[in-house]
KOLDREN-185563 format. One record per residue (C-alpha): residue number from 1; x, y, z. Coordinates in Angstrom, 2 decimals, always signed. Layout:
BEGIN
NUM:X:Y:Z
...
This chain:
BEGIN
1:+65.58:+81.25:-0.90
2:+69.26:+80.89:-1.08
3:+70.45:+83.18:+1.84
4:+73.21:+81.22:+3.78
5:+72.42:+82.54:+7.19
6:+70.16:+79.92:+8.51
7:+67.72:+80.36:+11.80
8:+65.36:+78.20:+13.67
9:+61.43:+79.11:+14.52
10:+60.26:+78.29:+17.86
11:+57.02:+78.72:+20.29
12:+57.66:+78.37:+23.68
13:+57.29:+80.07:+27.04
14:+60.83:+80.12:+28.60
15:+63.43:+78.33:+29.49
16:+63.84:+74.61:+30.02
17:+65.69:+72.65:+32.62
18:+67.85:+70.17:+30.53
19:+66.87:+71.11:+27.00
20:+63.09:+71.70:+26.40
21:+63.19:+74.70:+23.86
22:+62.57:+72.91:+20.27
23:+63.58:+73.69:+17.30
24:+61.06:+73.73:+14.04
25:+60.87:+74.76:+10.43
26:+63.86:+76.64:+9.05
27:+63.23:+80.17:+7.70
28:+65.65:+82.72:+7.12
29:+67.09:+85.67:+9.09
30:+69.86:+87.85:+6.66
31:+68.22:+90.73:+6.02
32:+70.53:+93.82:+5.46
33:+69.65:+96.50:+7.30
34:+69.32:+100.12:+5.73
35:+69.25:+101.94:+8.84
36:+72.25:+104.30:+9.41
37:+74.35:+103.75:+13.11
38:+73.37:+105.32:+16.24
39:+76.98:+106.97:+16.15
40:+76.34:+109.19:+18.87
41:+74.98:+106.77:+21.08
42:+77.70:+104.16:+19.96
43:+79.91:+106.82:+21.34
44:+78.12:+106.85:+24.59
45:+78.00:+102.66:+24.93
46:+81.55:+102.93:+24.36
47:+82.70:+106.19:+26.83
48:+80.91:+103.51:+29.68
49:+82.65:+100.70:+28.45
50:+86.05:+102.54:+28.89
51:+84.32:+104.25:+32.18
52:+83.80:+100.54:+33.87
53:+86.99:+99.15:+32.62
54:+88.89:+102.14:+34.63
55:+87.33:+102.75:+37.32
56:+84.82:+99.51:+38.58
57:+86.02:+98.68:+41.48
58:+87.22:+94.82:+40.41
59:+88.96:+93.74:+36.97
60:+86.25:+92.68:+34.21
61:+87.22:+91.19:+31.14
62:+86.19:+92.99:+28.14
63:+84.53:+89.64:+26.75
64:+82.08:+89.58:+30.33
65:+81.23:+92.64:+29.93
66:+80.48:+93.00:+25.77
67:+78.65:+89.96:+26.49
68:+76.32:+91.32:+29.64
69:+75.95:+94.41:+27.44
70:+74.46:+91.59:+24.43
71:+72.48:+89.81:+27.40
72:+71.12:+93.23:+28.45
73:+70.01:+94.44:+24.93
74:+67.80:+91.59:+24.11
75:+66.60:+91.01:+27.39
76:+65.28:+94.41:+27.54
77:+62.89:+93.95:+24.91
78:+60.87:+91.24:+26.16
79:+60.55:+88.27:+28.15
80:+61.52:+85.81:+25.69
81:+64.45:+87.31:+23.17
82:+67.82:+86.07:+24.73
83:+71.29:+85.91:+23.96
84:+72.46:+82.12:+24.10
85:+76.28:+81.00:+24.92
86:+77.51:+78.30:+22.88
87:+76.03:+75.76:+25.54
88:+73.08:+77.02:+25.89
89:+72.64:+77.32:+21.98
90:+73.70:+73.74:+22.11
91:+71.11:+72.63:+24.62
92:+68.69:+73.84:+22.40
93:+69.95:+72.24:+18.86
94:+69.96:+69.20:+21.10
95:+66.33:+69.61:+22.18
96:+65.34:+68.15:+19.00
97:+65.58:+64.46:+19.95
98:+62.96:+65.04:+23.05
99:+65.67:+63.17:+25.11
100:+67.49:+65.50:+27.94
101:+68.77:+65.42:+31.27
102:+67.95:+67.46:+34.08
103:+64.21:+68.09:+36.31
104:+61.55:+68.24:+33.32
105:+60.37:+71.81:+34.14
106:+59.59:+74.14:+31.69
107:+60.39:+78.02:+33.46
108:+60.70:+81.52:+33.02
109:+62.18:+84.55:+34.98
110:+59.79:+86.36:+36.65
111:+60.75:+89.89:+38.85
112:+64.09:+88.17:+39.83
113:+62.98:+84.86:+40.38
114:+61.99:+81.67:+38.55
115:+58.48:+81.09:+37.26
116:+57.48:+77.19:+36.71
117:+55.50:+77.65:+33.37
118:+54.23:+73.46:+33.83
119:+56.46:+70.29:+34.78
120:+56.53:+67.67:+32.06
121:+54.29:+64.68:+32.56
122:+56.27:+61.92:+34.18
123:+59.32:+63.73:+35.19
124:+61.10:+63.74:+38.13
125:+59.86:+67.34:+38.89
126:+56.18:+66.33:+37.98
127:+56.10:+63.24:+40.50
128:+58.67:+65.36:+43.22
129:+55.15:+67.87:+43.49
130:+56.35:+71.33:+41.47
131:+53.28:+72.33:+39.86
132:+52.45:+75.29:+37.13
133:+52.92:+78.88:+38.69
134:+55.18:+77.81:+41.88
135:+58.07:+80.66:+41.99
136:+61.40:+79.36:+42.51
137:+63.87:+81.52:+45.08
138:+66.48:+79.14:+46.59
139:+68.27:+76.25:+45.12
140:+70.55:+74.30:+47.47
141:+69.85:+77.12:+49.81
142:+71.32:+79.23:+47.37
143:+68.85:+82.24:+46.45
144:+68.47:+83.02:+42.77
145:+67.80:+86.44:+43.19
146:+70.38:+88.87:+41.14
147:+70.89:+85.70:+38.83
148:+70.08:+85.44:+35.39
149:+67.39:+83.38:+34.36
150:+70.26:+80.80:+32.64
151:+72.61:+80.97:+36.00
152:+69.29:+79.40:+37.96
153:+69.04:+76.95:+35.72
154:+72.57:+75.98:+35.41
155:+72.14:+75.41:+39.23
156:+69.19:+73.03:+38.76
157:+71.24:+70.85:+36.25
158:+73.34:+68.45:+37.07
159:+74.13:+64.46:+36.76
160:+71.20:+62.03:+36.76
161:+70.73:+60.22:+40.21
162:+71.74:+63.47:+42.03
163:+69.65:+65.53:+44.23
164:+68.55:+68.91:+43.85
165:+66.17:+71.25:+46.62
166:+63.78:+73.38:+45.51
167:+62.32:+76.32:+47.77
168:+59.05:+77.87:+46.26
169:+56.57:+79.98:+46.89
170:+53.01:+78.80:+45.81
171:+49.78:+80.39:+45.86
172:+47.57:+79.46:+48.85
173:+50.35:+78.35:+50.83
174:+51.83:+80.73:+53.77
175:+55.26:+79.20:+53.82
176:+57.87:+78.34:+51.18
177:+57.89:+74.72:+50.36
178:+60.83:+72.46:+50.18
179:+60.95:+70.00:+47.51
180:+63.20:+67.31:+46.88
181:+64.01:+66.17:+43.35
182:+66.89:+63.87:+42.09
183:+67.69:+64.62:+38.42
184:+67.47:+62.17:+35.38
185:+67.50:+61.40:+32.01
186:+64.39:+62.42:+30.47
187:+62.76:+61.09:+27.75
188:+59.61:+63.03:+26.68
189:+57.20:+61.13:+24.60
190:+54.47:+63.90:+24.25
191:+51.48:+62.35:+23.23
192:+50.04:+59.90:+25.32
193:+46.33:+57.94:+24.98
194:+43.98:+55.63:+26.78
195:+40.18:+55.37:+26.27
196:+37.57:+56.91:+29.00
197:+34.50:+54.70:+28.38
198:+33.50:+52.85:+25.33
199:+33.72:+54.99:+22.19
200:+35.05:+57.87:+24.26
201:+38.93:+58.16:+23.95
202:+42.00:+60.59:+25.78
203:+44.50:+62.27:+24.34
204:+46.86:+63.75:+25.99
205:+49.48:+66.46:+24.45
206:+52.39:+67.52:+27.45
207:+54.59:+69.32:+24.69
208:+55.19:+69.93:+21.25
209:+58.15:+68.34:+19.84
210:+59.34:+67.58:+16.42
211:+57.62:+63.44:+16.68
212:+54.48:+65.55:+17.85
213:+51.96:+65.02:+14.81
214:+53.58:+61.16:+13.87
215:+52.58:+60.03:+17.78
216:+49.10:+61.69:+17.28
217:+48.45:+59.70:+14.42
218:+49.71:+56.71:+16.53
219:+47.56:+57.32:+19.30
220:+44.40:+57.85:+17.38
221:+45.12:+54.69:+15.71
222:+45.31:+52.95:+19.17
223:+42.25:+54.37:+20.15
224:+40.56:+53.09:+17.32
225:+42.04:+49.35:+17.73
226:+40.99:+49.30:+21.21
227:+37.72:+50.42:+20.54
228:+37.68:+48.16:+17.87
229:+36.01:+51.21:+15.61
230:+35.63:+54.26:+14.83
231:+35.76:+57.10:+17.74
232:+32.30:+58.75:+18.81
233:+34.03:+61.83:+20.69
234:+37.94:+62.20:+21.56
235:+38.99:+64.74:+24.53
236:+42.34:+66.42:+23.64
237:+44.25:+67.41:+26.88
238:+46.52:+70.55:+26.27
239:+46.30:+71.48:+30.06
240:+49.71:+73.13:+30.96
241:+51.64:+72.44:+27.73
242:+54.15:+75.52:+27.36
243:+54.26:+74.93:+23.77
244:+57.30:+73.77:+21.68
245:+57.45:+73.18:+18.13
246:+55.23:+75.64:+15.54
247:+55.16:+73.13:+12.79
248:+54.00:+70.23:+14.91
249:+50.97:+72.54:+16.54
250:+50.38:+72.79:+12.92
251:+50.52:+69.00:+12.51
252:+48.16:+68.77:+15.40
253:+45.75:+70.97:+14.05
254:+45.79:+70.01:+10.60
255:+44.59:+66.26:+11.90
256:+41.55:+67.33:+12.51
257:+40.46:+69.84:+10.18
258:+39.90:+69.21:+6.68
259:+40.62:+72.75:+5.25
260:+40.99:+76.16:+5.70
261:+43.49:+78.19:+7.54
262:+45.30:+77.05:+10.95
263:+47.63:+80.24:+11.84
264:+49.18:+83.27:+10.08
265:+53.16:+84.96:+11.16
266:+53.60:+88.56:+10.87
267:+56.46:+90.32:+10.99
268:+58.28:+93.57:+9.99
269:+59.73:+91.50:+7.21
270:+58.24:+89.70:+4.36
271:+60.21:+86.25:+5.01
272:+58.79:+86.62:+8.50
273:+55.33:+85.97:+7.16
274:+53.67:+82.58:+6.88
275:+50.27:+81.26:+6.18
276:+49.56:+77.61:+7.40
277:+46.98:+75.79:+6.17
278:+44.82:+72.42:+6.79
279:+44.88:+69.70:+4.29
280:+42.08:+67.62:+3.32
281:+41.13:+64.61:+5.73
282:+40.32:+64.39:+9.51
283:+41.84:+61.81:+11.26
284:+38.32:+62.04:+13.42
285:+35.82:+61.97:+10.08
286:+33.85:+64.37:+12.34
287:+33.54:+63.18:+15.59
288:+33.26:+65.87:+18.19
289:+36.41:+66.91:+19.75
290:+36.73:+68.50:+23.47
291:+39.59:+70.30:+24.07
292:+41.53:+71.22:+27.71
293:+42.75:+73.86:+28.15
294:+44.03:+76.26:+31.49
295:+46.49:+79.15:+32.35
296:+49.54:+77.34:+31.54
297:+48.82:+76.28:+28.28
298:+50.94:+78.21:+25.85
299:+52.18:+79.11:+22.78
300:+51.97:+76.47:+20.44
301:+48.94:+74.50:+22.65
302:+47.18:+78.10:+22.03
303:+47.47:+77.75:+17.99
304:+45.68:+74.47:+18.04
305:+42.90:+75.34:+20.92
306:+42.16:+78.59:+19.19
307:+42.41:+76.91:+15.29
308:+40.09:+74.29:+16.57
309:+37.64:+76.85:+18.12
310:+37.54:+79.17:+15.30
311:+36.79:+76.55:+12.69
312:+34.10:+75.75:+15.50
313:+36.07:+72.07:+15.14
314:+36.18:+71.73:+19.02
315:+34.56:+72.69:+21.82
316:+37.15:+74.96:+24.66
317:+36.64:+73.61:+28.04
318:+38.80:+75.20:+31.02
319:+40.49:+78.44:+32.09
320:+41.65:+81.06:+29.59
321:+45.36:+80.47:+28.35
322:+48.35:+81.74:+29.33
323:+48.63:+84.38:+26.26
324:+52.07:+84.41:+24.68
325:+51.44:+85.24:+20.90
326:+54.87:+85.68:+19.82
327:+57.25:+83.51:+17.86
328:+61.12:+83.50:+18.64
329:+63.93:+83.12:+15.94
330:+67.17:+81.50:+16.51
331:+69.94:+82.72:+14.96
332:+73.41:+81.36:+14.80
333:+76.34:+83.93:+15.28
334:+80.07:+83.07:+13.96
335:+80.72:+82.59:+17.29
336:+78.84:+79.30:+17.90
337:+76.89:+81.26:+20.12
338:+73.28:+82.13:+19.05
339:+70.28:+84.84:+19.64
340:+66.97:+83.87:+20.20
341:+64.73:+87.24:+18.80
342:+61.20:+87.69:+18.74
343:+60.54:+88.31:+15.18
344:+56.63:+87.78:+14.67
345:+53.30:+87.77:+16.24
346:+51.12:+85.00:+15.00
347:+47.16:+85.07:+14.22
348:+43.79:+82.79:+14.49
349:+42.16:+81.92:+11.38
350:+39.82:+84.58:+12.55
351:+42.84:+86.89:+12.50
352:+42.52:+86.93:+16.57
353:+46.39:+87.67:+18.59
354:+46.31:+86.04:+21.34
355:+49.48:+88.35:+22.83
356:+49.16:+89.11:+26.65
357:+45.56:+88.24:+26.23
358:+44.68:+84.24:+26.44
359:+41.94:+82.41:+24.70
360:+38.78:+82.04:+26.42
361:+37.36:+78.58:+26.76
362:+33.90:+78.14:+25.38
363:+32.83:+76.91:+28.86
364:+34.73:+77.53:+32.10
365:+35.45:+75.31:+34.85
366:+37.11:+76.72:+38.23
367:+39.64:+74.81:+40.39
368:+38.03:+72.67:+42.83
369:+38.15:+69.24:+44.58
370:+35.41:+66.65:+44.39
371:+34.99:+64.50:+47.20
372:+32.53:+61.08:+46.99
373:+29.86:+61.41:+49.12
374:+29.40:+58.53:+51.43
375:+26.04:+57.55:+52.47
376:+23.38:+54.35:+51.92
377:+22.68:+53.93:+48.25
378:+18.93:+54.77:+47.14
379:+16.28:+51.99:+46.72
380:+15.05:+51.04:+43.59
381:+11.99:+49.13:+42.20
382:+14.79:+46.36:+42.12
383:+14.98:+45.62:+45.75
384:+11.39:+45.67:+46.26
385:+10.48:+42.10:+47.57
386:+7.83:+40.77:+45.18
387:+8.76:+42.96:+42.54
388:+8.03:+42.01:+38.79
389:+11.10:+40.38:+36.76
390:+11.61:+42.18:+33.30
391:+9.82:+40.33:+30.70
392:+12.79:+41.25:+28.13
393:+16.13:+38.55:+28.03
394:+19.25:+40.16:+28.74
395:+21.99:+40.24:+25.64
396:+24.79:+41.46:+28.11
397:+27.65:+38.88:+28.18
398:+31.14:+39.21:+29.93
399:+33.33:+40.56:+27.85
400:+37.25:+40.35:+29.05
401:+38.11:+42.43:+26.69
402:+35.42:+45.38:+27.59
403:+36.63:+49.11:+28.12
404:+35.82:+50.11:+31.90
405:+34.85:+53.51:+32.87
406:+36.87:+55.36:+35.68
407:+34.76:+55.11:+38.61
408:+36.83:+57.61:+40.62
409:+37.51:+59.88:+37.87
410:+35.53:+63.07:+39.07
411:+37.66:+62.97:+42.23
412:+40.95:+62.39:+40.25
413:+40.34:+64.65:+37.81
414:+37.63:+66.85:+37.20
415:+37.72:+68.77:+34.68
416:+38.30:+65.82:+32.66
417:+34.92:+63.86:+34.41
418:+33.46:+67.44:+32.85
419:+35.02:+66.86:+29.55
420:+33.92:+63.65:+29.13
421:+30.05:+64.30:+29.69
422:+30.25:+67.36:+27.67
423:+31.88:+65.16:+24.64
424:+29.09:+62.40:+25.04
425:+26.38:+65.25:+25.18
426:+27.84:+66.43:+21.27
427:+28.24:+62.92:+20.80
428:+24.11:+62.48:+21.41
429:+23.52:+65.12:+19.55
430:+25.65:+64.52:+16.67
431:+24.01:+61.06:+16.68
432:+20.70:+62.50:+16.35
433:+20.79:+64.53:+13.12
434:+22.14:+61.88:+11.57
């Protein structure tokens, strides 16, 4: 392919405060078109044009208004095609590193407003309290509605160490919420691991950046070192990743299956289409994998849940996903300014779209808070007085080094306590037709 007009493939949900949106695997975007001009409608565009320039009621510079009429265009076919100034197109060629500045909130517009998609793990917005699905309408008091999606977050930006208020509306709650969050420098490592109970190990995916795949491999290595072995289940933990980068989802997958297809892209044109598949090896050798999964993961967390549950490689535990089946191209204009265009719709192995409709888990797990239950703790034949010893020696011996189990993790987290015993209940079984 020799065309010089070079574009960038992304999957992602929206918008990012401070640089999010990722950049992937080059394809190409030059196409010719054959299609003759709308003249009479370019007639029409251009009687308004003249119309606004007389008459509106304040002076508008022609380059504000061709450039709302761009903004309009693309916004008007879906959420997530956008025309991109130089500095936004900037933030985004930026993104690459995984290093950025601003709240760590991935977000989208939404009737007017501004829809948190998922805060990054361990980011100022994460620890200040915004969580997934909280609607944005005042910053600094200011509201957002009537501003465009990139004016909001150009209001959210802003040096590290300075503070920014958040009012949102969230689900449950009958009054906006105030949140206070000072801005920083972010640095995003996105895969982070640490091992549940002996032979049982966490891994946890926030985003999918271009490092993605190399950190897995890290992490599993880790794992393994700690456990000093081989892995007898992992839980992956894609629970509200937006998505990111399509070639590391493809990384991602590809570590754990040892063939076959991962995802197809389909578009109107033949460069648009792509087949991805596994190569042989999994980083696992067949251990049973659980994966997380709720309504804010996206995009590229969707190609690896729904790869994984296809090849019936994992098992889905969770809420159905957030849906967004679509992959965005960036392309570069002459005028270092960019558009970001939906261009394909990706597929399953099993040829499933996920567009507007989610992946169902394989087992579903609703929202709710586990409390310990206090109370005496049951008797046993062990505090019997004159009970019989156990005629067998014990071979346990302290071990410094031992992996301990989260006592408290059901009330911390339970969908991951549910993970975990559905991982060691494959594990058993795996175990057993061996």
């Amino acid at each position: 392919m020799t065309n010089p007009v070079k574009a960038a493939l992304l999957l992602s949900t929206g918008a990012a405060l401070g640089m999010l949106l990722t950049l992937s695997q080059g394809v190409f975007a030059g196409r010719e078109t054959t299609s003759e001009l709308p003249l009479s409608e370019l007639q029409t565009f251009v009687e308004i044009l003249n119309r606004v320039q007389q008459d509106y009621v304040e002076q508008v510079d022609d380059d504000t208004l061709l450039e709302s009429a761009i903004r309009g265009m693309l916004s008007g076919l879906d959420p997530h095609s956008a025309y991109l100034d130089a500095d936004e197109f900037k933030d985004i060629t930026i993104s690459t590193s995984g290093k950025f500045g601003g709240l760590g909130i991935e977000v989208q517009g939404q009737n007017g407003f501004v829809r948190v998609i998922a805060p990054i793990d361990d980011t100022p917005a994460q620890r200040a309290g915004v969580e997934a699905g909280d609607l944005i309408i005042k910053v600094n008091e200011k509201p957002v509605k009537g501003l465009t999606l990139t004016e909001s977050v150009r209001l959210m930006r802003g040096e590290p160490g300075t503070k920014v208020t958040l009012e949102v509306l969230r689900e449950g709650e009958s009054q906006p919420l105030q949140i206070d969050i000072v801005r920083d420098i972010i640095e995003v490592r996105s895969v982070r691991s640490r091992m549940l109970e002996p032979g049982y190990g966490y891994l946890r995916i926030s985003t999918f950046t271009g490092g993605t795949g190399r950190l897995l491999e890290e992490e599993l290595q880790k794992l393994r070192e700690r456990n000093e072995g081989a892995l007898r289940g992992l839980v992956l933990d894609l629970r509200t990743n937006p998505g990111g980068v399509l070639n590391a989802a493809v990384d991602v997958s590809d570590a754990f299956l040892g063939k076959g297809k991962i995802v197809s892209i389909k578009g109107r044109s033949d460069q648009a289409n792509r087949i991805f598949n596994a190569t042989p090896g999994d980083l696992l050798d067949g251990a049973p994998v659980v994966v997380l999964i709720n309504e804010a993961s996206a995009s590229a967390s969707e190609i690896v849940a729904g790869a994984l549950q296809d090849h019936h490689r994992a098992v889905l535990v969770g809420a159905k996903t957030f849906g967004k089946g679509s992959v965005q191209t960036i392309v570069p204009l002459k005028n270092d300014a960019a558009i970001k265009l939906t261009t394909a719709r990706y597929y399953t192995p099993s040829g499933r779209s996920i567009q507007a409709e989610g992946i169902d888990p394989d087992i579903v797990l609703e929202r709710v808070k586990v409390e310990k239950r206090d109370g005496p703790r049951a008797i046993t034949e062990a505090d019997l007085a004159g009970r019989l010893d156990n005629d067998q020696d014990s071979d346990e011996t302290a071990d410094d080094n031992a992996i301990e189990s989260d006592p408290n993790l059901a009330e911390n987290d339970f969908g991951l306590f549910e993970a975990l015993n559905i991982l060691k209940g494959l594990s058993i079984l795996e175990q057993a037709r061996r």
